[in-house]
Backbone bond lengths (Angstrom), bond angles and torsions (degrees), N, CA, C in turn:
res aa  C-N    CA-C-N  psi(-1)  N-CA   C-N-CA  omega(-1)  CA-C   N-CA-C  phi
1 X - - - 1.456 - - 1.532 109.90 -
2 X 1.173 113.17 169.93 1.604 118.08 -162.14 1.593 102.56 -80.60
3 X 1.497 125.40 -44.11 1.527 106.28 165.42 1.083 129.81 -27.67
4 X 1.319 123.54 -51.58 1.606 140.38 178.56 2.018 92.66 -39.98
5 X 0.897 111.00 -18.27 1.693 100.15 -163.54 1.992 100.59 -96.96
6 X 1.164 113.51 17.10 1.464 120.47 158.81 1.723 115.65 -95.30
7 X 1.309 113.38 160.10 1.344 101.46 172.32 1.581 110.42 -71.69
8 X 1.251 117.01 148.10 1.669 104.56 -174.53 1.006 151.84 76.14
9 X 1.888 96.14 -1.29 1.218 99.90 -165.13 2.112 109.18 -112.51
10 X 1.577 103.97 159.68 0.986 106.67 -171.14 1.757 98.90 -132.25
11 X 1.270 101.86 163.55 1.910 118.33 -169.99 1.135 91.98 -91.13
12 X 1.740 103.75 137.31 1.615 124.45 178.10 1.715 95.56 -147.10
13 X 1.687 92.41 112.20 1.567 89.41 170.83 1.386 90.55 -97.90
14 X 1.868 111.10 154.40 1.468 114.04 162.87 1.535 97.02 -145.46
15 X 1.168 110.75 -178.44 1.611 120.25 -172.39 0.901 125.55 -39.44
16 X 1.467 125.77 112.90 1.915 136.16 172.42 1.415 95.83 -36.24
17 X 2.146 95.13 109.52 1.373 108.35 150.24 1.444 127.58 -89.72
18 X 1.564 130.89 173.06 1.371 123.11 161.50 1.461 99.47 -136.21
19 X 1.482 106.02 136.12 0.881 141.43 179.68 1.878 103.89 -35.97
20 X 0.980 137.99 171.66 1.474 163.87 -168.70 1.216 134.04 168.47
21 X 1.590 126.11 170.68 1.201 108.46 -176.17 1.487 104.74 -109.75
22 X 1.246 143.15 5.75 1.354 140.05 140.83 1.532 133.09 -60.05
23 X 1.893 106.46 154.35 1.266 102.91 -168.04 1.418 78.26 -126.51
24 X 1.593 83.64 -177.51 1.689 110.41 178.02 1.477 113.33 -129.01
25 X 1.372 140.60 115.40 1.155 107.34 -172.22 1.688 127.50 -111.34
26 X 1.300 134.64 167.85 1.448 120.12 179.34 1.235 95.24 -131.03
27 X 1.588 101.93 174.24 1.452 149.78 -168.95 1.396 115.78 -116.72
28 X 1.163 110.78 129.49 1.563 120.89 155.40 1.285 97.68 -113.15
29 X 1.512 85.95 -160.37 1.794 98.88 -173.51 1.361 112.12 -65.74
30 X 1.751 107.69 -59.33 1.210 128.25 -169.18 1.776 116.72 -86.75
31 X 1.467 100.80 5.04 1.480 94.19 -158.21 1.376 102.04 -178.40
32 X 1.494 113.54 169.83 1.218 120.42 -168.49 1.690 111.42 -179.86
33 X 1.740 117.00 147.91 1.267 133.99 -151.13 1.144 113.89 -139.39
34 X 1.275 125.25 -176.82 1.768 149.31 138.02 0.897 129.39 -119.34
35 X 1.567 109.12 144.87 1.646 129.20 -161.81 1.325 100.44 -153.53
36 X 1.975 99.61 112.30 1.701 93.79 175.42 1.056 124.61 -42.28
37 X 1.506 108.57 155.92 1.701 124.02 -178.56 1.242 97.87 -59.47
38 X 1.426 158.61 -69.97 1.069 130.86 178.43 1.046 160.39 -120.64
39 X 1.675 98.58 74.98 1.379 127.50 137.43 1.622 132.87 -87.57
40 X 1.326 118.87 159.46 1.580 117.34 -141.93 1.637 83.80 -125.13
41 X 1.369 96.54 124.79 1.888 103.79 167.37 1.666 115.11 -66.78
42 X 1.294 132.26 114.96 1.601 122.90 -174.48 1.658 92.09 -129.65
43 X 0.895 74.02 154.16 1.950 109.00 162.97 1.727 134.50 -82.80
44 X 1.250 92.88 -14.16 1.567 106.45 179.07 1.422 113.54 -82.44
45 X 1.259 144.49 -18.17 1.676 130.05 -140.78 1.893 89.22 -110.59
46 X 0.474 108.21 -23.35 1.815 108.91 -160.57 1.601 113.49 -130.48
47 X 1.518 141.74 109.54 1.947 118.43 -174.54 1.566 93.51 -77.58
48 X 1.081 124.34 -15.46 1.558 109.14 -156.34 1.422 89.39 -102.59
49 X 0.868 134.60 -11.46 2.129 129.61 -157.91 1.674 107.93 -98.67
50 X 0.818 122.30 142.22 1.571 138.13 -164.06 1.647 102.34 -118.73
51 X 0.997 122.64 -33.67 1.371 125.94 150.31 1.572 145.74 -128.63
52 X 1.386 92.82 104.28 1.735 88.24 -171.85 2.074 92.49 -143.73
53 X 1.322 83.32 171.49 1.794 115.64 -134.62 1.407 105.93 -122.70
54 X 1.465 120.18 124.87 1.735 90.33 161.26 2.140 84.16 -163.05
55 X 1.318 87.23 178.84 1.431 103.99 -179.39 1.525 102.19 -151.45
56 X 1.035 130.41 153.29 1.236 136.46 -161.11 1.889 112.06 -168.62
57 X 1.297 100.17 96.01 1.302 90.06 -160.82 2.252 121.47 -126.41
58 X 0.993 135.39 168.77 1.414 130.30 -164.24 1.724 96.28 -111.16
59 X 1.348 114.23 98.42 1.322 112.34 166.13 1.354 106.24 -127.28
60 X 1.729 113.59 118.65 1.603 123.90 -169.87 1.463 112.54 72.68
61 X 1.450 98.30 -120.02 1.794 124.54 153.26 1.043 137.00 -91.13
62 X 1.359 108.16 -16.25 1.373 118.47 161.40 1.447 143.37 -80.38
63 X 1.439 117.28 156.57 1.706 105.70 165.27 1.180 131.14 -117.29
64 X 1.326 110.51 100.32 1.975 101.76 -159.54 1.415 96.45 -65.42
65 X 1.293 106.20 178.66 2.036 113.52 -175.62 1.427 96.11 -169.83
66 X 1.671 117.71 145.64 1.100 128.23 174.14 1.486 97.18 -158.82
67 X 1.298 118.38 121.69 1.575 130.00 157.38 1.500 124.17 -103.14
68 X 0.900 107.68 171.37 1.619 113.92 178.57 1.565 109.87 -159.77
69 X 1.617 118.46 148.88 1.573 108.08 158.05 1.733 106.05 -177.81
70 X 1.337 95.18 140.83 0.770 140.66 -153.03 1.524 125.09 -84.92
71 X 1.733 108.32 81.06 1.953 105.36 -160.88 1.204 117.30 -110.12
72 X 1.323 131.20 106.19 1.633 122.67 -169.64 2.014 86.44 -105.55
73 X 1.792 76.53 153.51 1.663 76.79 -179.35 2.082 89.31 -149.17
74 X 1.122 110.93 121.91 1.608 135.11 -153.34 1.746 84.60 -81.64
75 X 1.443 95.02 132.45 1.807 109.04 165.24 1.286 113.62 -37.03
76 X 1.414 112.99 -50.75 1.384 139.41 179.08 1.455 110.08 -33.36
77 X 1.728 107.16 -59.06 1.626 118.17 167.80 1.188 145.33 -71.17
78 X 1.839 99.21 -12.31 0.952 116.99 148.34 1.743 135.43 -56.33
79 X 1.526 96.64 -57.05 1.295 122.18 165.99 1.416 114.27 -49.93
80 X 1.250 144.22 -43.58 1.367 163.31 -172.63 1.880 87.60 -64.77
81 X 1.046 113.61 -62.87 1.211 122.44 -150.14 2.133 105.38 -89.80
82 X 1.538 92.21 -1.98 1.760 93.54 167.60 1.563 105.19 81.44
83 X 1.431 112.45 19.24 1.460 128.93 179.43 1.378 106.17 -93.73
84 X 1.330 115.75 -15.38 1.956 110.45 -169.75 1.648 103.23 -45.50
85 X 1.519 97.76 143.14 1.532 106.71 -178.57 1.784 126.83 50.46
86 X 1.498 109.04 4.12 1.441 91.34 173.66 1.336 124.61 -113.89
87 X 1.638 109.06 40.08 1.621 109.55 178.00 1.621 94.12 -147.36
88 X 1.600 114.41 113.31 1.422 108.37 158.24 1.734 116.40 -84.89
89 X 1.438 121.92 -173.93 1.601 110.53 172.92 1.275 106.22 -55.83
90 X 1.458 145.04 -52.26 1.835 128.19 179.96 1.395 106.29 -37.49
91 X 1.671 102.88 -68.99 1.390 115.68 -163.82 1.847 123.86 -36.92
92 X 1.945 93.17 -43.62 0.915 108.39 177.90 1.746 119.33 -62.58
93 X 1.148 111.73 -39.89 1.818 126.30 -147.96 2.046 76.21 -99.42
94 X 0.762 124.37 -21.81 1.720 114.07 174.77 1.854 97.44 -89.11
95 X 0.997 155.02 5.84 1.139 139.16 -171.33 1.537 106.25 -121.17
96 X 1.943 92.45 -20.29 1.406 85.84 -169.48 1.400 90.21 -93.91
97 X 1.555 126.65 -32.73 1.550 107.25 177.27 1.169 115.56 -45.40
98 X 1.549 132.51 -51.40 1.520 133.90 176.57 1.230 105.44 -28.88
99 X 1.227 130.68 -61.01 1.708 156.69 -123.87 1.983 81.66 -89.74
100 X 1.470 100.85 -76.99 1.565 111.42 -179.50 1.525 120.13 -44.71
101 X 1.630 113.79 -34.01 1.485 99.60 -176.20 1.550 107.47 -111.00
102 X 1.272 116.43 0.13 1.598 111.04 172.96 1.316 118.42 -44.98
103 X 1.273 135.37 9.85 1.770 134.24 -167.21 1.818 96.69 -131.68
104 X 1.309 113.69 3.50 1.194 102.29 -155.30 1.698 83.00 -110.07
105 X 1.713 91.49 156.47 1.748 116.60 171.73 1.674 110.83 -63.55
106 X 0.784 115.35 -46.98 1.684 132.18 -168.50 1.408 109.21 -165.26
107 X 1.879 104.79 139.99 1.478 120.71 -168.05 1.207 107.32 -125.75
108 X 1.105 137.68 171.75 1.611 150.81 141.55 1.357 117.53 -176.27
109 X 1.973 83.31 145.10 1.496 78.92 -160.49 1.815 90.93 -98.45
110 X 1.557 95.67 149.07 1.825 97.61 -167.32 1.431 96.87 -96.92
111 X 1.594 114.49 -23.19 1.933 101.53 -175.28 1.811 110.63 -63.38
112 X 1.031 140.99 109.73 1.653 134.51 179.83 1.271 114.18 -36.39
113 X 1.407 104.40 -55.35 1.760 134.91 -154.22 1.360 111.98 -121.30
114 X 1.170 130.33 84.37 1.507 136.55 -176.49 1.257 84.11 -76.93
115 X 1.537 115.49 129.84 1.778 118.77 157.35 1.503 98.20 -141.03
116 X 1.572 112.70 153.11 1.337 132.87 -167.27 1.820 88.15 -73.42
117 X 0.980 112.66 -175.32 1.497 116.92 178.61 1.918 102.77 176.58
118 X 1.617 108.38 145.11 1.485 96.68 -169.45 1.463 91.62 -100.34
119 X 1.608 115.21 149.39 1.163 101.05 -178.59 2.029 90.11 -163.42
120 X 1.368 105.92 125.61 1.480 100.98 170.08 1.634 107.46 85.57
121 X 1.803 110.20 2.07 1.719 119.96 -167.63 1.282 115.32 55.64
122 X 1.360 103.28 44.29 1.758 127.63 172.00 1.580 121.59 -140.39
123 X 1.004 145.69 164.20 1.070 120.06 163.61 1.506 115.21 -122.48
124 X 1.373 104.02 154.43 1.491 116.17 -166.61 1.528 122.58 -138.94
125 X 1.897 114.38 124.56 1.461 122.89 171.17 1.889 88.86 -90.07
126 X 1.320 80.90 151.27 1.818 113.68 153.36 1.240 128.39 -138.41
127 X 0.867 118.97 177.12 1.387 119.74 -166.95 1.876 118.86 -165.07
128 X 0.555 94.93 152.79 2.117 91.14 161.38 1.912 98.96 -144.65
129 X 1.324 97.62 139.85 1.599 123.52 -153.59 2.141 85.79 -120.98
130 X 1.085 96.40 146.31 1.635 102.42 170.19 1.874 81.84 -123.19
131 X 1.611 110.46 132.05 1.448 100.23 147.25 1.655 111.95 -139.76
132 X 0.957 132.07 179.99 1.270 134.78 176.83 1.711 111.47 -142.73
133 X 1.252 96.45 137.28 1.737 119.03 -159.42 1.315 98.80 -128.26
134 X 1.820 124.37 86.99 1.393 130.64 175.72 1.642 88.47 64.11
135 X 1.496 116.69 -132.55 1.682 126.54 -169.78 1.585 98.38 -99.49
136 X 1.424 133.89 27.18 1.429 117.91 153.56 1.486 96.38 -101.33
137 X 1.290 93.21 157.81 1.875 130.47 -178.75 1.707 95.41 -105.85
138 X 0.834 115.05 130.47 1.592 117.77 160.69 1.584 112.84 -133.07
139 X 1.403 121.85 -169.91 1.642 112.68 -149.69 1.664 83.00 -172.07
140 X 1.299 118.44 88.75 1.660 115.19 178.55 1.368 120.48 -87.03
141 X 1.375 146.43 108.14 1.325 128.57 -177.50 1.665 87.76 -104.01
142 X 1.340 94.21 133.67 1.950 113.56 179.43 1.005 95.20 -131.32
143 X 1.352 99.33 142.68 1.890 127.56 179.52 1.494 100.23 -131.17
144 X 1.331 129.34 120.26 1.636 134.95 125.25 1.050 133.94 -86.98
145 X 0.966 92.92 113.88 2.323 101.46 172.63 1.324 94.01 -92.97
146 X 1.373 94.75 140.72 1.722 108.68 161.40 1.633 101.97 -118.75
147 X 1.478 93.49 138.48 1.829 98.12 -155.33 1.457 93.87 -132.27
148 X 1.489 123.10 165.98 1.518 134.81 160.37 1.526 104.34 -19.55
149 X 1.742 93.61 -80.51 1.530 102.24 -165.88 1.726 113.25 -91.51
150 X 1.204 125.15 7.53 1.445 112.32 169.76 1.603 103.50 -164.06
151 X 1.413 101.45 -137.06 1.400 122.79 -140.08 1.869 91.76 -162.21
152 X 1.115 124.96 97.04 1.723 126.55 165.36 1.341 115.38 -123.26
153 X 1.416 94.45 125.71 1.790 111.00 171.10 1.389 105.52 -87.87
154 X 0.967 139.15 148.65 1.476 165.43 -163.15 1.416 101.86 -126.84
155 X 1.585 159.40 87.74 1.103 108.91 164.47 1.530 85.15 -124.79
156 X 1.910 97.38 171.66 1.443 104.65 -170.04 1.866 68.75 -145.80
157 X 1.786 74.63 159.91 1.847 98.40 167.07 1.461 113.51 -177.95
158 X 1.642 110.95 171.42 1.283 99.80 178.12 1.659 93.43 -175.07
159 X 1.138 123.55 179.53 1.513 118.76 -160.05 1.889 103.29 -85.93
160 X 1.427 102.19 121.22 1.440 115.15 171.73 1.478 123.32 -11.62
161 X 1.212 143.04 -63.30 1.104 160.22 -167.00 1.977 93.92 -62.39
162 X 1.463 116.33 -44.42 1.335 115.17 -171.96 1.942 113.75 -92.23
163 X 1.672 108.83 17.97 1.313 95.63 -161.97 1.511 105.39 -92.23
164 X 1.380 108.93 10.25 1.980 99.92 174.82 1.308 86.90 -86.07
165 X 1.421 130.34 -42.88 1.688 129.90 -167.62 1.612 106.17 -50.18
166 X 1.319 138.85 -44.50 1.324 153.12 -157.42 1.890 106.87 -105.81
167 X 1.355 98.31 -17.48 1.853 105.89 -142.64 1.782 79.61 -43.16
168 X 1.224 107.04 -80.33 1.854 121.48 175.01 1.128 111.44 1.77
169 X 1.550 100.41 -96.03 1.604 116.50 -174.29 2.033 109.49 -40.32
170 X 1.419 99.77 -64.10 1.604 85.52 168.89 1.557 136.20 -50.72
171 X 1.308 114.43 -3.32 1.820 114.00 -171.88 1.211 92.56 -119.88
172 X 1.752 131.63 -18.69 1.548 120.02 147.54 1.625 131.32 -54.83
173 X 1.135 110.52 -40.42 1.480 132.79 -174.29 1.874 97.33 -54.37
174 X 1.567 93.46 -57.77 1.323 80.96 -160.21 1.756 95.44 -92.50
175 X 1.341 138.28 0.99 1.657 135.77 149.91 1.220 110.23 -20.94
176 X 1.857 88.82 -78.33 1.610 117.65 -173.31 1.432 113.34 -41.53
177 X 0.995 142.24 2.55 1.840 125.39 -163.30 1.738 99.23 -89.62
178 X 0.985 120.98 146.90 1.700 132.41 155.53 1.362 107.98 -137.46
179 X 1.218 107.24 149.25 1.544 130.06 158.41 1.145 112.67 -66.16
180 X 1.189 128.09 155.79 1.812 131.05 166.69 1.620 111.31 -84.24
């Protein structure tokens, strides 16, 4: 299954959701989002991530799938780590694509024109990523905000063939984010 295409990550089916047009939203420390109502918060996809997302569901013969998760990383840790000042939002949202598709068979990136954009009094790249993992297709939409206190990746995905089904809900997910 397409989770498997994170570092760390392992397949968790749980109870056939259906889709709706409500969200739910959460909190971190520094920040906080929306994530359609049905998708299911798990613990499996990411060891380091505190919030990540998925739905996994039985329609016909098929299995639609949509994940998401959620990585803030504090100036502070930057700074710790001898990073102060050397990642703006491009800089940032290009290092993490590297970071995201280094495991993958074949990449491309489908956005032409990455441009910063202010959004939420942060600023934010996106993107949509094509990668392929052995014979899965996947369809990555990644968001970086560059914020006061950090640096958050957004990313959502789900297998190619299903990304008009999700396209929405995934470019809301990562809309919705604010800083505190």
């Amino acid at each position: 299954m397409i989770a498997q295409l994170v570092a760390g990550l392992s397949f968790f089916a749980h109870a056939i959701q259906t889709p709706d047009s409500g969200v739910d939203r959460y909190e971190g420390d520094q920040f906080y989002f929306e994530i359609p109502s049905y998708m299911n918060q798990v613990q499996d996809l990411h060891d380091e991530c505190e919030f990540q997302f998925s739905s996994v569901r039985q329609q016909g013969k098929d299995v639609l799938e949509v994940y998401c998760l959620i990585l803030p990383e504090t100036k502070e840790e930057l700074n710790e780590l001898g990073l102060e000042g050397v990642y703006n939002a491009l800089s940032y949202w290009e290092a993490a694509e590297l970071n995201l598709t280094a495991i993958l068979d074949k990449k491309k990136i489908l956005t032409e024109d990455l441009t910063v954009e202010t959004r939420n009094g942060m600023q934010l790249v996106r993107g949509n990523i094509f990668g392929k993992f052995g014979k899965i297709k996947v369809i990555y939409h990644l968001g970086v905000y560059e914020g006061k206190q950090g640096f958050y990746q957004i990313v959502t995905w789900t297998i190619s063939d299903q990304f008009e089904i999700y396209k929405s809900d995934m470019e809301g997910i990562v809309t919705s984010f604010h800083e505190k």
